[in-house]
C-alpha positions in Angstrom: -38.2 54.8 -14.0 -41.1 56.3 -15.5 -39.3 59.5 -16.9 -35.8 60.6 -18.0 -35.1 64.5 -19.2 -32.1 66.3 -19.7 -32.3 70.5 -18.6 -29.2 71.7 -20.4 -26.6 70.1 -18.8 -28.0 68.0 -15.6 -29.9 64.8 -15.9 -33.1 64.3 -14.3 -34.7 60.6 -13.8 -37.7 60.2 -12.6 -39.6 57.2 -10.5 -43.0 56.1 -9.9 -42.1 56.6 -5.8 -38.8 57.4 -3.4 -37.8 53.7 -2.7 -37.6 53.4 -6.1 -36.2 56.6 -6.5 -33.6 56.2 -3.3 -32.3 52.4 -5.1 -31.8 53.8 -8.8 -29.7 56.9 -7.2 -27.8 54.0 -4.8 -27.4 52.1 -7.2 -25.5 54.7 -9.7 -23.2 55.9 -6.7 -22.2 52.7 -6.6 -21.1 52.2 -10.0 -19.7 55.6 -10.0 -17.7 54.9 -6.7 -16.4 51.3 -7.9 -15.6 52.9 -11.2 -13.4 55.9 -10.0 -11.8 54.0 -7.2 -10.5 51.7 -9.9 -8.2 54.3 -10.5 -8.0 56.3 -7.6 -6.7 55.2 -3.9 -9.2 56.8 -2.0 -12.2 60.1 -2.6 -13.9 62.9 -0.7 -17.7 62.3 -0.6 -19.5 65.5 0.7 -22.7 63.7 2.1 -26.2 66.3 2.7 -28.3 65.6 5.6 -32.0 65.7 5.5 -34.9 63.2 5.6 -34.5 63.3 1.8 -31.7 61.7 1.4 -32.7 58.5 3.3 -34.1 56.5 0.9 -31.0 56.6 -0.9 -28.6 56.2 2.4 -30.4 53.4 3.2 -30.0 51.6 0.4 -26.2 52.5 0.0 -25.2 51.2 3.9 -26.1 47.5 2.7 -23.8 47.5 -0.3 -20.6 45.9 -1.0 -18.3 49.6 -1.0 -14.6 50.1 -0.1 -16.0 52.6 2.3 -12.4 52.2 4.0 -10.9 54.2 0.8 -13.8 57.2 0.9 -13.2 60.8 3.3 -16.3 61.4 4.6 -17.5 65.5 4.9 -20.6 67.1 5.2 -22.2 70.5 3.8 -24.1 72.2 6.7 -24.4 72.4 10.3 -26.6 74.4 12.7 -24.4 77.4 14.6 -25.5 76.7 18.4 -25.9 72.9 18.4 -23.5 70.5 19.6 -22.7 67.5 17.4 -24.7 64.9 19.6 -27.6 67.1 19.8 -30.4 65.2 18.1 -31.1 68.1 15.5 -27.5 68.6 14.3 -26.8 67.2 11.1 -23.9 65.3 12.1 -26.1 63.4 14.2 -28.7 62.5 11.4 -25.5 61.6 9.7 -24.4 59.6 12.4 -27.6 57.7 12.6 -28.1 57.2 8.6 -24.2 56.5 7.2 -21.7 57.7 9.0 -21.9 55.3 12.2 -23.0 52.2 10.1 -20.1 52.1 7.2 -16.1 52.2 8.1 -15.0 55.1 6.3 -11.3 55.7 6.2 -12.4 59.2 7.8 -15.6 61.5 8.9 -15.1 65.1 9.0 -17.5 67.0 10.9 -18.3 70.9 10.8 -19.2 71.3 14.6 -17.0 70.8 17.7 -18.2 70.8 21.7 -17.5 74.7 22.9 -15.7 75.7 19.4 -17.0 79.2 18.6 -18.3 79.4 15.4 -16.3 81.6 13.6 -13.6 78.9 14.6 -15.5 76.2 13.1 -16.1 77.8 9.8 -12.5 79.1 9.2 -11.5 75.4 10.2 -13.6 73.3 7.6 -12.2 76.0 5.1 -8.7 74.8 5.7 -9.8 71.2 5.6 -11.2 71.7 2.3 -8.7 73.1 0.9 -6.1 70.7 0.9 -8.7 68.1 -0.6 -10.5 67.1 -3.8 -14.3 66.9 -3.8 -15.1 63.4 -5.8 -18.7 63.5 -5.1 -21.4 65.5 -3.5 -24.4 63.8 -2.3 -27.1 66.7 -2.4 -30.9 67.8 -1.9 -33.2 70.9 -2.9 -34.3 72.9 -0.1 -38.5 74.0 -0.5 -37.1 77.1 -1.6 -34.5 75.7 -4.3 -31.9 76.1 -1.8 -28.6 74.0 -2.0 -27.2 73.2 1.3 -28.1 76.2 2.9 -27.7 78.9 0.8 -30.8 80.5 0.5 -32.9 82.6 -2.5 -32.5 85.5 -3.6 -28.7 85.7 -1.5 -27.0 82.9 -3.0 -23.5 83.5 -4.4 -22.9 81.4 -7.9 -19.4 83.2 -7.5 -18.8 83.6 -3.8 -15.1 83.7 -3.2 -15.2 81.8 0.3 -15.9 78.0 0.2 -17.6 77.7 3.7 -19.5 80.8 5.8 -22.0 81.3 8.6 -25.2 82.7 7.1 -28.6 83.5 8.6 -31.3 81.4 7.7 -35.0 82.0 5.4 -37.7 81.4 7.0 -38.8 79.1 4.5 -35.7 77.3 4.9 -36.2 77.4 9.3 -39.7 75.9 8.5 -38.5 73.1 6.0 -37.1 71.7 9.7 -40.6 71.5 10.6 -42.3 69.9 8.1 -39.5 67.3 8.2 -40.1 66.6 11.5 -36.7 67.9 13.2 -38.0 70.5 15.4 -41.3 70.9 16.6 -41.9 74.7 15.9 -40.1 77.7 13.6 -39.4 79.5 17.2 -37.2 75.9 17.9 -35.1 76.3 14.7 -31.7 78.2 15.0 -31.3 81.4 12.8 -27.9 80.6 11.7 -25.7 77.8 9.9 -22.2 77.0 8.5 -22.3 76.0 4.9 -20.5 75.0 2.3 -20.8 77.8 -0.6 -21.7 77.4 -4.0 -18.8 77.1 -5.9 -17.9 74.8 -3.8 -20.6 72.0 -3.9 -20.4 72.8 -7.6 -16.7 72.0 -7.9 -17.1 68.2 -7.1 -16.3 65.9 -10.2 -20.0 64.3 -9.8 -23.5 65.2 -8.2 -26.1 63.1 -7.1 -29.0 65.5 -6.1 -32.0 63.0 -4.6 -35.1 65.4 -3.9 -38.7 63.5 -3.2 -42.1 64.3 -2.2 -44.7 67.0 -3.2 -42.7 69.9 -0.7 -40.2 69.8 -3.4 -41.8 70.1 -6.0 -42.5 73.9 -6.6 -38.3 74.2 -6.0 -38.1 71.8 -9.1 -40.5 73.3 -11.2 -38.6 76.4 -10.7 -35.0 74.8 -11.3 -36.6 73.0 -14.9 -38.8 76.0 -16.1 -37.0 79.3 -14.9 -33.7 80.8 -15.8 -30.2 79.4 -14.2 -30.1 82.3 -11.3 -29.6 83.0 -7.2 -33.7 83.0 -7.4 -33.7 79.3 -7.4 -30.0 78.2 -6.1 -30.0 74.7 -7.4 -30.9 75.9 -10.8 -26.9 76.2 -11.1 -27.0 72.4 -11.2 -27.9 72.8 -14.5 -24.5 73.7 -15.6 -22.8 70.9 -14.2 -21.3 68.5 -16.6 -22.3 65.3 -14.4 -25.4 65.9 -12.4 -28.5 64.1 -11.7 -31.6 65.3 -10.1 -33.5 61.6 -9.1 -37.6 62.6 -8.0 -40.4 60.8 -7.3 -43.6 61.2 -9.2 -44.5 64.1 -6.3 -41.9 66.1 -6.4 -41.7 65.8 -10.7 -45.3 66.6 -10.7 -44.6 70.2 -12.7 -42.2 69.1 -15.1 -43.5 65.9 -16.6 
């Protein structure tokens, strides 16, 4: 680790590259996971999906976890897509965590021919019966939060999952991470989970590498908390992290 701050609240540790980076935040999820399943049968884990998280899903499929006592969710889905289609986040799921560890259960926001308005009110039921333990979380090139977008993002929204339409900056992340080939390819809406409720887990772990992150972060350490830069609400977490590489913690170190 070559840098550890503190931004009011939230944690930030930073690492000289994102395998480093991707380890240290495995390796703290696991520790937190052992430590509150000691006194808990099983947890909700809300799990992002984006080529950001890798490093650090990679490193936590090859660990010794009582995945068989963790719910399984995750925060966003494309309205339009199918679950098997290669874009949809539950497939990148699939492929990174979801089909390698035996979770007690997956939860997954999209169903075959289930109109989307369906979907949404669905996952809001599911949520709430349940806990969220832990959220497992990125920054968006924008300073978005799952997908809730500046300057729109609700710190107080009163729903805990809704269909939005997407930025543009947010459609063209997709491309520069490789999942579709143009802007034109990206869908214009998604399902996410709100605010409120990514912020109303008991523990974040927000991984966010490389150098297209790291205008987001310079705006989440040096501007006020507000909608302009979504995950600056992280700041006011009690038990946050932000783990960066050297690239993406080039403005604030």
């Amino acid at each position: 680790m070559i840098a550890q701050i503190k931004k009011d609240l939230l944690q930030i540790k930073v690492f000289d590259n994102r395998e480093q980076m991707g380890k240290a935040a495995a390796d703290d999820a696991q520790q937190y996971i052992q430590d509150i399943l000691s006194r808990k049968d099983e947890i909700n884990v809300v799990f992002a999906a984006a080529p950001s998280q890798c490093d650090m899903l990679a490193s936590l499929v090859g660990r010794d976890i009582p995945w068989e006592r963790i719910n399984a969710y995750h925060m966003d889905e494309y309205v339009g897509l199918n679950p098997g289609d290669p874009q949809s986040f539950g497939r990148f799921l699939d492929d990174h965590i979801f089909g390698l560890v035996p979770f007690k259960s997956v939860h997954y926001i999209a169903r075959e021919g289930c109109p989307a308005d369906d979907l949404c009110e669905a996952y809001r039921r599911l949520l709430a019966g349940i806990h969220i333990d832990i959220v497992f979380m990125g920054i968006g090139e924008n300073g978005h939060i799952a997908f809730n977008d500046p300057p729109h993002a609700d710190f107080d929204d009163p729903q805990t999952v809704k269909i939005l339409r997407l930025d543009e900056v947010s459609r063209m992340q997709q491309v520069h991470d490789g999942c579709f080939p143009s802007i034109q390819d990206v869908p214009t809406h998604a399902i996410t989970l709100t605010v409120p409720t990514l912020m109303s887990a008991d523990r974040l772990f927000n991984v966010a590498p490389t150098a297209y992150k790291a205008e987001a972060v310079r705006h989440l350490f040096h501007d006020a908390i507000s909608p302009a830069c979504p995950a600056s609400i992280c700041r006011r977490h009690a038990n946050a992290t932000l783990y960066l590489d050297r690239d993406s913690a080039r403005y604030i170190i």
